[in-house]
C-alpha positions as CSV (number, residue, x, y, z in Angstrom):
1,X,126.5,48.4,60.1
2,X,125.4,44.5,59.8
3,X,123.3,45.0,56.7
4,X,126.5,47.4,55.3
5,X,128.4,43.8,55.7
6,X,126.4,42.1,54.6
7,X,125.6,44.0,51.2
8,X,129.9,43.6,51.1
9,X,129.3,40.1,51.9
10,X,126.4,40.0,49.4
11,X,128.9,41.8,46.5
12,X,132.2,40.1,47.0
13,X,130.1,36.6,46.6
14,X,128.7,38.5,43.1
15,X,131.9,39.3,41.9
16,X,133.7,36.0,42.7
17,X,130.6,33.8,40.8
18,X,131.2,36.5,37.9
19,X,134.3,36.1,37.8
20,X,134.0,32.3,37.6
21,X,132.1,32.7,34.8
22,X,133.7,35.3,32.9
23,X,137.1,33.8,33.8
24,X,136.6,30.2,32.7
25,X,140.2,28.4,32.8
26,X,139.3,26.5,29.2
27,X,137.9,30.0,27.4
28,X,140.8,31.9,28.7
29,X,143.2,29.2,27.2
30,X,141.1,29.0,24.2
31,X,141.6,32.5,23.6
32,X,145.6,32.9,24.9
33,X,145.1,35.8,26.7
34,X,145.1,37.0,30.5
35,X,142.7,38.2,32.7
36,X,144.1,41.7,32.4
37,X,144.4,41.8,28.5
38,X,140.7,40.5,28.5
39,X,139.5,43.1,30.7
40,X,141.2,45.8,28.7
41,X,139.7,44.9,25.4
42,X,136.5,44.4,27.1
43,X,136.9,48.2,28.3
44,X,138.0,49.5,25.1
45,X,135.0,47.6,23.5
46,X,132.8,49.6,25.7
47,X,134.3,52.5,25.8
48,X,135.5,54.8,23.1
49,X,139.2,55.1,22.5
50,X,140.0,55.1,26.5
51,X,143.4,56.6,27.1
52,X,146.4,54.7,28.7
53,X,145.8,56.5,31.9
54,X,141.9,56.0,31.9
55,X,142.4,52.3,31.7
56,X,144.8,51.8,34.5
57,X,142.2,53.5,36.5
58,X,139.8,51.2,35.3
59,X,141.1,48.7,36.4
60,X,142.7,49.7,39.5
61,X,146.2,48.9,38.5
62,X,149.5,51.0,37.1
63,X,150.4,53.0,34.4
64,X,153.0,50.5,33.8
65,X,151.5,47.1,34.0
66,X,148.7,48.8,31.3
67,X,151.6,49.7,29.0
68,X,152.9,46.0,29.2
69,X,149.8,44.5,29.0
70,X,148.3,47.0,26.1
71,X,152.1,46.1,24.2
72,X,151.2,42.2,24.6
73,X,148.3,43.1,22.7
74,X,149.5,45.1,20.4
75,X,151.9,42.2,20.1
76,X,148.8,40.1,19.1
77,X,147.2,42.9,16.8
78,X,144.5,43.1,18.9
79,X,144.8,46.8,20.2
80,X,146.3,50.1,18.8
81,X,147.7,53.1,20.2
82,X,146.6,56.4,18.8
83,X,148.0,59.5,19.6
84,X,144.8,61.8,21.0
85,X,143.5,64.4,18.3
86,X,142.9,67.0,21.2
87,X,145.5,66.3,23.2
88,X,149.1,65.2,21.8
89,X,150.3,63.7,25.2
90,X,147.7,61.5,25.1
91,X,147.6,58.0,23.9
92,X,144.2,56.3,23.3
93,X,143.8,52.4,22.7
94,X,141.4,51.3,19.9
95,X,140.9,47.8,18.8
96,X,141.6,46.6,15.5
97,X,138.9,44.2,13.9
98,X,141.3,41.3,15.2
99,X,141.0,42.6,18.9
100,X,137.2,43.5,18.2
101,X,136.6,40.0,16.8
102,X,138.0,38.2,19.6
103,X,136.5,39.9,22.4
104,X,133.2,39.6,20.6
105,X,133.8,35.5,20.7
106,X,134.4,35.6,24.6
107,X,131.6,37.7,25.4
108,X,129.2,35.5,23.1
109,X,130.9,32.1,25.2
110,X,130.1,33.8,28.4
111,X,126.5,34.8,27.6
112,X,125.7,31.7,26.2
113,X,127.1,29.4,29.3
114,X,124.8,32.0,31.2
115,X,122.1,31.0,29.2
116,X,122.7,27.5,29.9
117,X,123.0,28.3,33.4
118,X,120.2,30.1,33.4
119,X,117.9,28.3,31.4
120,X,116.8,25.9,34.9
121,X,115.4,29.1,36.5
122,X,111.8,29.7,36.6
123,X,110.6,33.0,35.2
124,X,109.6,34.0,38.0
125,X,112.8,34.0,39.6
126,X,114.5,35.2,36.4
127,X,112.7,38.6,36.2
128,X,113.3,39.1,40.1
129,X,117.2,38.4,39.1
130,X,116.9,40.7,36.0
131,X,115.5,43.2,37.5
132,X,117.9,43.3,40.4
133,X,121.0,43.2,38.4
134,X,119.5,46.6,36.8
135,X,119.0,48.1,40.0
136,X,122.6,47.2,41.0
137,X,124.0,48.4,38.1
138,X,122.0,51.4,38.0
139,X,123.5,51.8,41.7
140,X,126.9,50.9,41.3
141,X,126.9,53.2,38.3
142,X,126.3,56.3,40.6
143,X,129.5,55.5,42.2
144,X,133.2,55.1,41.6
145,X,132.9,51.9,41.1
146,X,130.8,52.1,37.9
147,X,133.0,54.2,36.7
């Protein structure tokens, strides 16, 4: 039960210095967006046309705060609903090369204020991170929380 905290512990800390970095107050003014509409396109980017309800599970929120967030994009021209091919009653989101373009930007700032961060480490240390983070993600992937 102690080591099950701590790995909680160990994860919330993870997440928290992630978001940090991910969620930097000047590149999310930069960019005039929130931390929902970022997560969305970043989910859409990864995915392939996610549906309206697979991205409120996503991200652990409603069907209705997706809809207003996914109409502030569309707002922007960053996102597009499609109706689903297979299924009529479903809408997918897609980015337009706007949205695509934009998401792209913020990911390349995040990586490369990692790479700054990480450019002090040894490579020692560096490979034991790197391989790590695999290992968690390659974890975390095998749950509900990879998704």
């Amino acid at each position: 039960m102690a080591d099950e905290q701590k790995n909680l512990n160990t994860l919330f800390e993870l997440i928290t210095i992630l978001n940090q970095l991910i969620f930097e107050p000047k590149m999310i003014q930069k960019i005039k967006l929130s931390k929902n509409e970022i997560l969305i396109l970043g989910l859409i980017k990864e995915g392939s046309q996610p549906a309206m309800s697979e991205l409120a599970n996503r991200l652990g929120t409603s069907p209705a705060q997706i809809t207003r967030s996914v109409t502030g994009l569309e707002k922007k021209s960053l996102v597009k609903r499609v109706i689903n091919p297979t299924n009529r009653r479903i809408i997918n989101v897609i980015l337009t090369p706007a949205g695509n373009q934009l998401i792209g930007q913020h990911e390349q700032a995040v990586r490369t204020k990692l790479q700054k961060q990480l450019a002090a480490v040894s490579t020692a240390d560096y490979n034991e991170l790197d391989h790590a983070l695999q290992q968690a993600v390659t974890i975390l992937k095998r749950t509900t929380l990879g998704g």
